[in-house]
NULUMDO-489706 format. One line per 5 residues: their letters; for each residue x, z, y of C-alpha. Coordinates in Angstrom, 2 decimals, always signed. Each point is the difference from the previous one (the first is absolute). Layout:
A> X/Z/Y | ...
***
This chain:
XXXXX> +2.39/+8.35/+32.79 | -2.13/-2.00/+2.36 | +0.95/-3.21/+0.97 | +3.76/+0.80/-1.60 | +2.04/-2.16/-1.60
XXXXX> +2.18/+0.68/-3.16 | +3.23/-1.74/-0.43 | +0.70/+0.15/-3.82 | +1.93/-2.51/-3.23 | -2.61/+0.34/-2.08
XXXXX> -3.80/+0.17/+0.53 | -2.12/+0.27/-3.04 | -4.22/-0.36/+1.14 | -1.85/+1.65/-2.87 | +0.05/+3.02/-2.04
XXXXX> -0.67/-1.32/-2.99 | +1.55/-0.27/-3.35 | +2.88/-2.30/+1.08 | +0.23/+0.53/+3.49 | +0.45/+3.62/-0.97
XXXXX> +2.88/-1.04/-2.35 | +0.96/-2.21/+2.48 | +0.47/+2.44/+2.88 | +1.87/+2.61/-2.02 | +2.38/-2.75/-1.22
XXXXX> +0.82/-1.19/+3.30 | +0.64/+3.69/+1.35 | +2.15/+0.70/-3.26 | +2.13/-3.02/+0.58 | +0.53/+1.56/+3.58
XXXXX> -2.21/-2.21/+2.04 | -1.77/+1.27/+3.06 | -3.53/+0.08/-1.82 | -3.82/-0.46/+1.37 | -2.87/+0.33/-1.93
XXXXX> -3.77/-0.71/+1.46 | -2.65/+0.84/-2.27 | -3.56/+0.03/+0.51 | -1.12/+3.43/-2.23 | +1.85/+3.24/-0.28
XXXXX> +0.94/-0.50/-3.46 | +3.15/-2.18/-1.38 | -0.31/-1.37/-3.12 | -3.00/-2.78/+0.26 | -1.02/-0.79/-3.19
XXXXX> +1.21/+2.89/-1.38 | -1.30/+2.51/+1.91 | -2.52/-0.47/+3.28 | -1.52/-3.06/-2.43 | -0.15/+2.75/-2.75
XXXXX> +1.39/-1.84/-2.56 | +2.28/+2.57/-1.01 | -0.45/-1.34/-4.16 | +2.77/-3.06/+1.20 | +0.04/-3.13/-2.30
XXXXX> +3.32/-1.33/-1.58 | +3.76/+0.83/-0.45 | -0.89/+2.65/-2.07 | +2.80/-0.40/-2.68 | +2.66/+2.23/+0.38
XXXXX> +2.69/-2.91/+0.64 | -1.89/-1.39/+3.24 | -0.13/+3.88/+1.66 | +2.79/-0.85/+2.61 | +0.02/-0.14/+3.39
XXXXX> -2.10/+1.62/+2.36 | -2.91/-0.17/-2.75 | +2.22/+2.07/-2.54 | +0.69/+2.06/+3.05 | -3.41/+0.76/+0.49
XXXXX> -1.30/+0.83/-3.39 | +3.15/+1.95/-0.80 | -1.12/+2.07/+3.56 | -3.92/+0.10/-1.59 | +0.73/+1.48/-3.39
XXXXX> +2.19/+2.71/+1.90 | -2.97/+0.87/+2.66 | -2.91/-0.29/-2.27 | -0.69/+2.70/-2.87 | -1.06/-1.32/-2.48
XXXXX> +1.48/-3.67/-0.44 | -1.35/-3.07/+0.95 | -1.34/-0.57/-3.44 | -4.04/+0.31/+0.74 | -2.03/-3.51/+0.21
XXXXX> -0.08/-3.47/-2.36 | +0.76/-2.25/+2.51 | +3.32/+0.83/+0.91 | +2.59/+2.54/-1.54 | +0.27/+1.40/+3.28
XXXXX> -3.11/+1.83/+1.71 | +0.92/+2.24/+3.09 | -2.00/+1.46/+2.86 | +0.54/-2.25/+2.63 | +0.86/+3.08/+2.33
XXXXX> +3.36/+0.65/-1.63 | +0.56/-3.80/+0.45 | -0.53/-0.29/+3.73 | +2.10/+3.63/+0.27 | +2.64/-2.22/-1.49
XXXXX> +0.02/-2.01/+1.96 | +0.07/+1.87/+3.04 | +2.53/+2.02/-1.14 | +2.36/-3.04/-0.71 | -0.58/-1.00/+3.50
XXXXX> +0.70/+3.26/+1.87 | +3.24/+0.23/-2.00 | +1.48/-3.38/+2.53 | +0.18/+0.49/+3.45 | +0.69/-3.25/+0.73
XXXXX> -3.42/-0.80/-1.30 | -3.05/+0.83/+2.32 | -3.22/-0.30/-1.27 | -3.45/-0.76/+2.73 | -3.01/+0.22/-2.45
XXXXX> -3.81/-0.74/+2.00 | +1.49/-3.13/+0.97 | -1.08/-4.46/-0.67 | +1.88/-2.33/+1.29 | -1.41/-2.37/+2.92
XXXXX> +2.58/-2.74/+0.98 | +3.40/-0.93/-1.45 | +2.47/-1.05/+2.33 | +2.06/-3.40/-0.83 | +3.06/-1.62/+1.71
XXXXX> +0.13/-3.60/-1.40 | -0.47/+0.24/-3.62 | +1.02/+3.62/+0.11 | -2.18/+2.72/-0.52 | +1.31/+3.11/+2.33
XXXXX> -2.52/+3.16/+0.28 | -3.36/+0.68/-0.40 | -2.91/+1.77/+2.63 | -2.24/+2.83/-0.95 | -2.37/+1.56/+1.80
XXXXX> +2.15/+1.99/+2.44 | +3.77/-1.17/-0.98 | +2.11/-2.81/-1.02 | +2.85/+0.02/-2.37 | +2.64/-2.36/+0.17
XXXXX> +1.94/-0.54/-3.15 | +2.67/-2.48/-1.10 | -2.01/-0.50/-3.38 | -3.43/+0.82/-0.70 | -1.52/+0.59/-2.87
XXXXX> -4.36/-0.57/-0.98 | -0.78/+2.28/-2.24 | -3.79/-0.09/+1.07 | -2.75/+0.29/-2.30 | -1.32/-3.87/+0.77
XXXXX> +2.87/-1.37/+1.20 | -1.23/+0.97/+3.60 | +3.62/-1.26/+1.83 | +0.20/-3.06/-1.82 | -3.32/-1.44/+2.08
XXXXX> +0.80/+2.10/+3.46 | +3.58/-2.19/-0.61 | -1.62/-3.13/-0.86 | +2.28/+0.31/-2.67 | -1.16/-2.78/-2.76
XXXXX> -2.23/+1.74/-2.89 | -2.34/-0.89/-2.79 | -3.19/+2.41/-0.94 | -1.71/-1.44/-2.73 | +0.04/-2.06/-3.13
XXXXX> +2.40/-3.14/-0.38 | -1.78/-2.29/-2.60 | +2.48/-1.27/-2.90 | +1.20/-3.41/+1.36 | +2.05/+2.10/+2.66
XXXXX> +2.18/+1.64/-2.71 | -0.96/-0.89/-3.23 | -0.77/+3.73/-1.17 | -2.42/+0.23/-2.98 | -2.51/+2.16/+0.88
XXXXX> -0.42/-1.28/+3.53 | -3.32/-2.13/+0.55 | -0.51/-3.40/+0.23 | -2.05/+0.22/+2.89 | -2.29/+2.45/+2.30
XXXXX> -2.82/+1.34/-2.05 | -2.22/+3.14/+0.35 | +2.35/+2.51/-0.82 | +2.83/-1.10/+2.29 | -2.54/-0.29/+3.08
XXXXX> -1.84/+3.19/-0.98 | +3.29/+1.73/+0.00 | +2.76/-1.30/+1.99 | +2.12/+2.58/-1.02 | +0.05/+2.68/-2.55
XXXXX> -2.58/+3.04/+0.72 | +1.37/+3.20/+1.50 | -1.13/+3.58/-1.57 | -0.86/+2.97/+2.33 | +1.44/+2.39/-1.95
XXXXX> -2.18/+3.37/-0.55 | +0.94/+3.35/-1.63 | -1.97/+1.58/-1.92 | +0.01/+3.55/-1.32 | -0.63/+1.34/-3.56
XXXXX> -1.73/+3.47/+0.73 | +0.14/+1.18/-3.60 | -2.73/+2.60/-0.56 | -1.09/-0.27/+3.64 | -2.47/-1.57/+1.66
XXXXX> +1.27/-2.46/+3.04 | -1.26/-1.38/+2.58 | -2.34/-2.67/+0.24 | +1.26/-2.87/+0.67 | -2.51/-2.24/+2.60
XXXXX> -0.83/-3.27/-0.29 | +1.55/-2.33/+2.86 | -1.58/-2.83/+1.58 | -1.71/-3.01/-2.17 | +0.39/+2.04/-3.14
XXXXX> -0.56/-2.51/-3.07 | +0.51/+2.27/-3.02 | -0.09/-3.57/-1.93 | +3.74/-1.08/+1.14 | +1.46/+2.59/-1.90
XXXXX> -2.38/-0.26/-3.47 | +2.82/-0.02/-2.96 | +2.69/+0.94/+1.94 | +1.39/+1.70/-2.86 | -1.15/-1.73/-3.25
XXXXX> +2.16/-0.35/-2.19 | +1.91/+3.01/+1.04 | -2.26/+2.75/+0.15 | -0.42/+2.38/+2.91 | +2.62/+2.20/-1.35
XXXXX> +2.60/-2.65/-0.19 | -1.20/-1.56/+3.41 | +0.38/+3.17/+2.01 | +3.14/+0.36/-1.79 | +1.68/-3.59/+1.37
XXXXX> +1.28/+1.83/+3.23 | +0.06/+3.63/-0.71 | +2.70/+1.72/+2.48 | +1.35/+3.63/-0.48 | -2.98/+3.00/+0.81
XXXXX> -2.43/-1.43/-0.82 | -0.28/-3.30/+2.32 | -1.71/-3.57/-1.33 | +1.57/-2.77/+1.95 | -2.54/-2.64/+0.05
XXXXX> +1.22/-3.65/+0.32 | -1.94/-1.77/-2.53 | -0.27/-3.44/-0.30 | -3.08/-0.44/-2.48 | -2.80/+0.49/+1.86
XXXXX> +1.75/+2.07/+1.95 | +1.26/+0.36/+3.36 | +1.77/-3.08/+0.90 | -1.45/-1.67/+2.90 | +0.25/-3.20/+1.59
XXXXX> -3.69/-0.85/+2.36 | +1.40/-1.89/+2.23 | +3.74/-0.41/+0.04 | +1.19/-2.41/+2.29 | -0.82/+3.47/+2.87
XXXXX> +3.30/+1.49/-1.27 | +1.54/-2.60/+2.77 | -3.06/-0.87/+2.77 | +0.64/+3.31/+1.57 | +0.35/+3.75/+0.46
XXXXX> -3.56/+0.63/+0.27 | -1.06/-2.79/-3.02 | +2.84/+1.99/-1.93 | -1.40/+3.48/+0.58 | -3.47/-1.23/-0.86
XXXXX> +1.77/-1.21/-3.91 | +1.47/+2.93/-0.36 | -3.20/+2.45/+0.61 | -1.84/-2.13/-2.23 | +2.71/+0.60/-2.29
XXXXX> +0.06/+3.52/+0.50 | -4.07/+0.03/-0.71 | +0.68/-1.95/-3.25 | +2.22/+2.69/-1.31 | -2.40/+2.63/+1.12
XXXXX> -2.64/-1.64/-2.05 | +2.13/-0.34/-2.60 | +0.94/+3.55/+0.07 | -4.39/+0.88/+0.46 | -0.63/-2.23/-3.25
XXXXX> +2.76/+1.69/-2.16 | -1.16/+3.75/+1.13 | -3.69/-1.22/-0.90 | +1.34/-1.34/-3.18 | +2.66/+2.61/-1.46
XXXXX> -1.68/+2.94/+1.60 | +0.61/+2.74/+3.01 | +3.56/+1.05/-1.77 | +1.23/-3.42/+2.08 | +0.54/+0.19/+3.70
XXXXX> +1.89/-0.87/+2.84 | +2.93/+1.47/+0.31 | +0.90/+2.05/+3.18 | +3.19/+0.40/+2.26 | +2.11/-3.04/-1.43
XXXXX> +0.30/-2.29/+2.79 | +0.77/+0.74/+2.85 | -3.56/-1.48/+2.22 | -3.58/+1.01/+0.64 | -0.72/-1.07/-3.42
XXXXX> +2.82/+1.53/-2.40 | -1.33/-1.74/-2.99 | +0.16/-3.23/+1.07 | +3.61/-2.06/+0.51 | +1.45/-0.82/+3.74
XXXXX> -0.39/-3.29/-0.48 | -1.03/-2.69/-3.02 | +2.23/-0.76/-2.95 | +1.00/-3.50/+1.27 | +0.72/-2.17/-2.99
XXXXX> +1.01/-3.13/+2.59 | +0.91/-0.70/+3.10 | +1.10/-2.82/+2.50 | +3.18/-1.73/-1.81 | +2.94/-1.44/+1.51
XXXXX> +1.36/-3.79/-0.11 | +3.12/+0.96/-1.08 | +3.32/-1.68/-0.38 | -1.31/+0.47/-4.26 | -3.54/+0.99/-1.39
XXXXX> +0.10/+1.68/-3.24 | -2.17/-2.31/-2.29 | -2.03/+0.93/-2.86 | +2.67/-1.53/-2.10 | +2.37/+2.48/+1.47
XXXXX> -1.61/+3.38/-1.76 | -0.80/-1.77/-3.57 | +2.14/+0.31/-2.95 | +2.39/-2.61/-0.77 | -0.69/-2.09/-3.43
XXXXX> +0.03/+2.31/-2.70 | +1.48/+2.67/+2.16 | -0.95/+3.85/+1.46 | +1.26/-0.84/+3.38 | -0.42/-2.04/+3.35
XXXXX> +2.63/-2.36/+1.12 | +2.73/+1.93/+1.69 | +0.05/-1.13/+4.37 | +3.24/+0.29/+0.84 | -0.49/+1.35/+3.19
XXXXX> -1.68/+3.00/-2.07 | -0.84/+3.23/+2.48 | -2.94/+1.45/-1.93 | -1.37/+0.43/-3.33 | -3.50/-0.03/-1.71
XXXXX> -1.79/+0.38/-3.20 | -3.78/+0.30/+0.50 | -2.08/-2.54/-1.47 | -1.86/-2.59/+2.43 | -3.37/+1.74/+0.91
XXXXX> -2.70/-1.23/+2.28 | -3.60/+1.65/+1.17 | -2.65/-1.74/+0.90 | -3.36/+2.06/-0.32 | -2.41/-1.71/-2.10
XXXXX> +2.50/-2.41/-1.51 | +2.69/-0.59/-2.97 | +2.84/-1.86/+1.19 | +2.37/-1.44/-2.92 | +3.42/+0.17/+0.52
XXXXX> +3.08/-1.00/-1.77 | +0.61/+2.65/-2.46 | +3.56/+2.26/+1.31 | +0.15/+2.64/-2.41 | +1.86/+1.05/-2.18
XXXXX> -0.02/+2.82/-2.96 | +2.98/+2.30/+0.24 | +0.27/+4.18/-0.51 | -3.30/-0.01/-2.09 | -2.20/-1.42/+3.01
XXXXX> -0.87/-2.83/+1.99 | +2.37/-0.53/+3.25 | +0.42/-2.89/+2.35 | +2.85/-2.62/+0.26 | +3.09/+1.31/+1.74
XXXXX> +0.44/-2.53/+3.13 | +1.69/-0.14/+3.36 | -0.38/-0.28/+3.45 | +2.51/-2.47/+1.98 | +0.71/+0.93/+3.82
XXXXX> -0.81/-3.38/+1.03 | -3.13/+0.73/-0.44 | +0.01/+2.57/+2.37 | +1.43/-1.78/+3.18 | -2.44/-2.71/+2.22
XXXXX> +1.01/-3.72/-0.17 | +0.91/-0.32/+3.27 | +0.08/+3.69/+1.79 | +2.61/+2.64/+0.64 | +0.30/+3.17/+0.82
XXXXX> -2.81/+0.86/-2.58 | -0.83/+0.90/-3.70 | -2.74/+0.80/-1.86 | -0.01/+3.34/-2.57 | -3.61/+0.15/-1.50
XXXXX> -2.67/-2.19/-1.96 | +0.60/-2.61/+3.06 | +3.21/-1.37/-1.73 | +0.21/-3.67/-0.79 | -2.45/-0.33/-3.08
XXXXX> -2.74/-1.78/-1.23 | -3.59/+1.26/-0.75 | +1.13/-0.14/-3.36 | +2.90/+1.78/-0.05 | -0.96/+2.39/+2.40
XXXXX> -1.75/+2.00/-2.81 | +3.11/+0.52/-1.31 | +1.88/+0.88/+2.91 | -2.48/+2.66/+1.64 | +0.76/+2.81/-1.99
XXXXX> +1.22/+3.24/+1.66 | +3.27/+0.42/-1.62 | +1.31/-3.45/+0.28 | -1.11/+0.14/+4.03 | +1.98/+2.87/+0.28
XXXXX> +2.84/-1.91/-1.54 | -0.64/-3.08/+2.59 | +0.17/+2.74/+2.84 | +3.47/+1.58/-1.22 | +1.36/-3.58/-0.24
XXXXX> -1.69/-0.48/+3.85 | +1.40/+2.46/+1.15 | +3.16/-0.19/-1.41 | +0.34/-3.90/+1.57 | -1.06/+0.86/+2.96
XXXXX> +2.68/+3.36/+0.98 | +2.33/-2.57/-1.61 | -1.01/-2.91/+2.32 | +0.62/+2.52/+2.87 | +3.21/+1.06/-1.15
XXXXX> +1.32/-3.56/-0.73 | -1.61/-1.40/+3.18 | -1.88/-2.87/-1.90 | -3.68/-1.54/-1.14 | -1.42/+1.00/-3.42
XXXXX> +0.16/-3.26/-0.75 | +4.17/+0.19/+0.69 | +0.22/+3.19/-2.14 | +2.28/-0.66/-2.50 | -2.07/+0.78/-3.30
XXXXX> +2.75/+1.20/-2.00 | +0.50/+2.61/+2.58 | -3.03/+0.84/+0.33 | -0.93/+0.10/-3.67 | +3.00/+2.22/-0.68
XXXXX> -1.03/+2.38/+2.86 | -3.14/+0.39/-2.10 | +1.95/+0.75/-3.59 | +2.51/+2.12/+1.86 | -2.13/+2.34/+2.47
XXXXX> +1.17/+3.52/-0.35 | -3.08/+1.77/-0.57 | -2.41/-2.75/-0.89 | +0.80/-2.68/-2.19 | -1.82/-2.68/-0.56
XXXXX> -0.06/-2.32/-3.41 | -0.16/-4.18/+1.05 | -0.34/-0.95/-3.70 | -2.42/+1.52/-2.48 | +1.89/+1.50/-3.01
XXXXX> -1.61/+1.61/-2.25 | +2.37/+1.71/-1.88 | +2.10/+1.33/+2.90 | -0.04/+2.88/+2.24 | +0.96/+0.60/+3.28
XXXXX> +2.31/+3.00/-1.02 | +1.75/-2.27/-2.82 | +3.97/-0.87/+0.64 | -0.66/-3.82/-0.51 | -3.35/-0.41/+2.42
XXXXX> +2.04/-1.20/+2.62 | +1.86/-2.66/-1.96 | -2.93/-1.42/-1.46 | -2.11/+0.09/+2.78 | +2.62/-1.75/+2.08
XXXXX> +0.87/-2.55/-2.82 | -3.69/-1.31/-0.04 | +0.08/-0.34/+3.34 | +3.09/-2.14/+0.35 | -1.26/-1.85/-3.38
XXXXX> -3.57/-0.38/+0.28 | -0.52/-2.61/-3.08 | +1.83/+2.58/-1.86 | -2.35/+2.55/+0.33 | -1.93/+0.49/-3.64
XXXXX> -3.47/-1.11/-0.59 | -0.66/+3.51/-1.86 | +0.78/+2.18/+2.79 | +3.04/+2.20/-1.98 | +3.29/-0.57/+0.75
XXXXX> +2.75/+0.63/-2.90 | +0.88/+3.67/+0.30 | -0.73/+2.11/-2.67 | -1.96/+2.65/+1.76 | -0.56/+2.56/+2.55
XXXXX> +3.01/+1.98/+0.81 | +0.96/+3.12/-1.58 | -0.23/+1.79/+3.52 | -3.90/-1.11/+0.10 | -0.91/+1.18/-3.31
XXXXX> +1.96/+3.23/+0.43 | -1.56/+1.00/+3.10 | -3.40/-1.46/-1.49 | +0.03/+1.98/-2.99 | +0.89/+3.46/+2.33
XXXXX> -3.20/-1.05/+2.27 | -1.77/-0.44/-3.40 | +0.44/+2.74/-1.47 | -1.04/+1.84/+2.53 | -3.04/-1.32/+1.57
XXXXX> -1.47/-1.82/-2.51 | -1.99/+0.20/-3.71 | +0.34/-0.57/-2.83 | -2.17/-1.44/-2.74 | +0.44/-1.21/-3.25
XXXXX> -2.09/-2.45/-2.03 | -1.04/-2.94/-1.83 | +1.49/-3.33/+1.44 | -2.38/-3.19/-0.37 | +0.64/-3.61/+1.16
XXXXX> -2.33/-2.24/+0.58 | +1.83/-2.16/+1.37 | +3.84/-0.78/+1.24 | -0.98/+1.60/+3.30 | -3.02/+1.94/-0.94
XXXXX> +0.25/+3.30/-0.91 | -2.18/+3.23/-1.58 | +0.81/+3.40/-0.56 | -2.19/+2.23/-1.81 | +1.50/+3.75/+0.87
XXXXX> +0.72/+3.00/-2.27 | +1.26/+2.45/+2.26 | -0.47/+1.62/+3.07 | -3.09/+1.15/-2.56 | -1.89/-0.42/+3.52
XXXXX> +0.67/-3.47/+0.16 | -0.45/-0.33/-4.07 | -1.33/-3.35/-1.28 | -0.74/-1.35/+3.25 | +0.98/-3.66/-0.06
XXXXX> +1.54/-1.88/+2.92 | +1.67/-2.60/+1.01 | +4.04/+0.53/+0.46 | +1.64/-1.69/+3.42 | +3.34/+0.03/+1.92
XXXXX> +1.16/-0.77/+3.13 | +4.00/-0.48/-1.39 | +1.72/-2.28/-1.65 | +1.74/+2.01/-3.01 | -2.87/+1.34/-0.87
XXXXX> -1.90/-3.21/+0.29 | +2.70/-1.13/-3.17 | -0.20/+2.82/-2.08 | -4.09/-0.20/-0.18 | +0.74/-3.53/-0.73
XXXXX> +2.48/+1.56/-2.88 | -2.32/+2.31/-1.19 | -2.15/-0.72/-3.72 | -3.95/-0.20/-0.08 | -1.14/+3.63/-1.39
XXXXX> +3.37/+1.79/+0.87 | +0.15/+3.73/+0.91 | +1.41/+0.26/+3.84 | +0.79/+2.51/+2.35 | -0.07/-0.88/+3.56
XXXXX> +0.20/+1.63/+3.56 | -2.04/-1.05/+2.89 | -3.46/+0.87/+2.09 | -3.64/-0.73/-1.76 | -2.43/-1.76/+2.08
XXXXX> -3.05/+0.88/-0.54 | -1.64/-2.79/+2.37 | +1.72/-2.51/-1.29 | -0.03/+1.45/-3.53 | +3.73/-0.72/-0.51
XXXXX> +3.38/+1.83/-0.53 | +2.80/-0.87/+2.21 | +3.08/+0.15/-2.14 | +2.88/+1.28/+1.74 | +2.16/+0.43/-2.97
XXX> -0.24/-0.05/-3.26 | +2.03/+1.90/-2.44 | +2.08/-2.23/-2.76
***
């Protein structure tokens, strides 16, 4: 491989979420694929970050595309569900993830994956971007894709970027400042997490956990008020017995010294160690706090030290100039409304609410929440491919957190699953670009938007619906309609079909009644979208209380339907973490 040089369409430089999604896209769509990535792990966030508890798109409606793909592929690999923390419905060993991965990627063989590799020097012809130099090679590619964890080809192409805050006279969003103060020069950008696992030894005693360097036990006093340790340990809890720890509250979120993410290799690698320490400490003060049944867990990741994550959970990156930023007004709810403004160049879809972390500090946001299933979810919003191609560069996307967005928005748009949605959409464009001999910015979007509905194994919702599935006769109609009629497109999020289709609830109900429990009880409401449930039987479970959730839509209406103190029988999965039952089905 020394001194080679690859000849390829496509070249994707990153392994993480969406350059993952990216890759496989591209390959899929028949391109001759390249992907670079720096650890030997796919996945990013997801997996060598060891966020494997993802954020967002959890209802049932937005599980399309490659993200739908991939939890379909998790529940089928890992025993047991993915039913196990209170942060996310979906806990998994981030193993299984990156084997996903990997295994989606050996399946194209016109994909071919380098992993050890950073890139060093883009090549440009004009305003064209056309390959990229690593250490020992150069591939040329006829689009190229960053899918970096900073945003890394964006500077080596002088491509025009923003990193940072934009104060509120350059957009007009609401919860931007007025001016610099000492939050935004503290913290240019949100804090990164290094991600630790941790190990519930049950009855045994584990290891102890040493202290690293500049130990301060009084960072992490009251990490957990207000929760309990119980509840705290619980946040992140992964199948056998593994404690992901990624806690903002006096946590592990660290941001000394920022602005080294971009001076240079060696300022970077000095951030992340410290980072690395923090965690460590983190991990020290918890074991001295809960007790030797805590430790560090062993074998997970695939380094010198297993418990610890390849690399930081990046929150932020370098951000393109792009021909459109999404704005904070972008991801809010319209007036009296569950739902963003539609873009009518649509390629992705969201849901999670806006979220930023800066240690030490409560940032107020504009509230984009909404109640629906019996819990608290984010505005449904969407993500425009303009904002994904430079102002005035070609041969060149962007597939991670380094779309076009502002510091505001951006704490939106940084979740795991709707990255992996940007990358499908990347890659998608960019075989498509090849195949059409054209720009990104020439791509017709209608093409490219039905590419996405229509992919044969993979498709991918552009407008957030939330009372239609994928598998339903008339999701094709209606996603296409809103698309071709944007101001049509309803300010409640549910378009006028009745419900599910037959087909979905009979296969549901087979799938049910198989692998799932029953329990019957005492219905309460508190409110319109809160829900108790005090259980009679299993007489294991018996009057335990919890709260009752769902991820889909029907059933969403028919706890809506349902009276204050009625007797119900449902199916679905207890959570014991999260003290809540996951209604699957409930029986009328």
């Amino acid at each position: 491989m020394v001194n080679q040089t690859y000849q390829a369409d496509v070249l994707v430089v990153g392994g993480g979420v969406g350059g993952t999604a990216a890759a496989i896209q591209a390959a899929r769509r028949g391109a001759k694929t390249i992907l670079v990535s720096e650890f030997s792990w796919l996945g990013g966030m997801l997996t060598s970050a060891g966020v494997s508890v993802p954020d967002g798109n959890e209802l049932e409606a937005f599980h399309t595309g490659l993200w739908g793909e991939f939890l379909r592929e998790l529940q089928h690999r890992q025993p047991g569900g993915l039913d196990h923390s209170w942060v996310s419905f979906f806990s998994f060993d981030p193993r299984i993830g990156a084997q996903i991965f990997a295994d989606w990627v050996k399946e194209l063989p016109n994909l071919h994956w380098i992993d050890g590799e950073i890139p060093l020097e883009v090549s440009r012809q004009g305003t064209c971007v056309t390959g990229v130099r690593f250490s020992d090679f150069i591939v040329r590619a006829k689009i190229t894709l960053d899918a970096t964890e900073l945003g890394d080809l964006l500077a080596l192409a002088e491509i025009p970027y923003r990193w940072g805050w934009e104060w509120r006279s350059q957009w007009g969003e609401p919860s931007a400042p007025e001016s610099a103060n000492h939050l935004t020069e503290k913290y240019p950008v949100q804090a990164p997490t290094g991600v630790v696992l941790m190990q519930d030894y049950g009855a045994d005693v584990a290891p102890e956990i040493p202290p690293a360097p500049n130990y301060d036990p009084s960072l992490f006093a009251g990490a957990w008020d207000g929760y309990g340790a119980e509840q705290f340990l619980n946040y992140g809890r992964l199948p056998g017995g593994l404690l992901m720890m990624n806690w903002p509250i006096c946590g592990n979120d660290y941001g000394e010294g920022l602005g080294r993410l971009l001076e240079s290799k060696a300022s970077r690698d000095e951030f992340i160690q410290e980072s690395r320490w923090h965690s460590q400490n983190f991990a020290h003060f918890i074991q001295k706090q809960c007790g030797r049944r805590y430790g560090l867990a062993t074998q997970v990741f695939p380094h010198s030290a297993t418990a610890f994550a390849l690399h930081p959970y990046y929150r932020e990156s370098r951000r393109l100039v792009g021909i459109t930023t999404v704005r904070e007004q972008d991801i809010l709810p319209v007036a009296g409304g569950q739902v963003a403004s539609l873009n009518i160049d649509a390629i992705a879809i969201a849901n999670y609410a806006n979220d930023h972390h800066y240690p030490g500090f409560n940032f107020p946001l504009q509230p984009k929440s909404i109640r629906w299933g019996g819990r608290w979810t984010g505005t449904p919003f969407t993500i425009p491919f303009s904002s994904l191609i430079p102002a005035t560069t070609d041969g060149f996307l962007v597939c991670e957190k380094n779309i076009s967005v502002s510091h505001i928005a951006n704490g939106a748009t940084r979740l795991q699953p709707v990255v992996m949605g940007i990358g499908q959409a990347a890659g998608m464009a960019a075989a498509m670009c090849v195949e059409v001999n054209c720009q990104p910015r020439d791509l017709p979007i209608k093409a490219l938007q039905t590419a996405l509905l229509k992919d044969d194994r993979a498709p991918a919702a552009l407008v957030p619906l939330f009372n239609l599935m994928p598998c339903d006769s008339q999701w094709l109609q209606w996603q296409t309609y809103y698309l071709n009629n944007p101001e049509a497109y309803p300010d409640n999020g549910n378009c006028p079909t009745l419900s599910s289709s037959q087909y979905y609830h009979h296969i549901e109900n087979q799938v049910l009644i198989r692998n799932q429990i029953y329990f019957k009880g005492t219905f309460h409401r508190q409110t319109q979208q809160d829900y108790r449930f005090t259980i009679i039987s299993p007489r294991v479970h018996k009057q335990k209380a919890c709260q009752l959730v769902t991820l889909r839509s029907h059933i969403d209406l028919q706890l809506q339907a349902c009276n204050h103190q009625q007797l119900l029988t449902v199916w679905g999965r207890l959570n014991t973490a999260g003290n809540w039952l996951l209604v699957e089905h409930i029986d009328v």
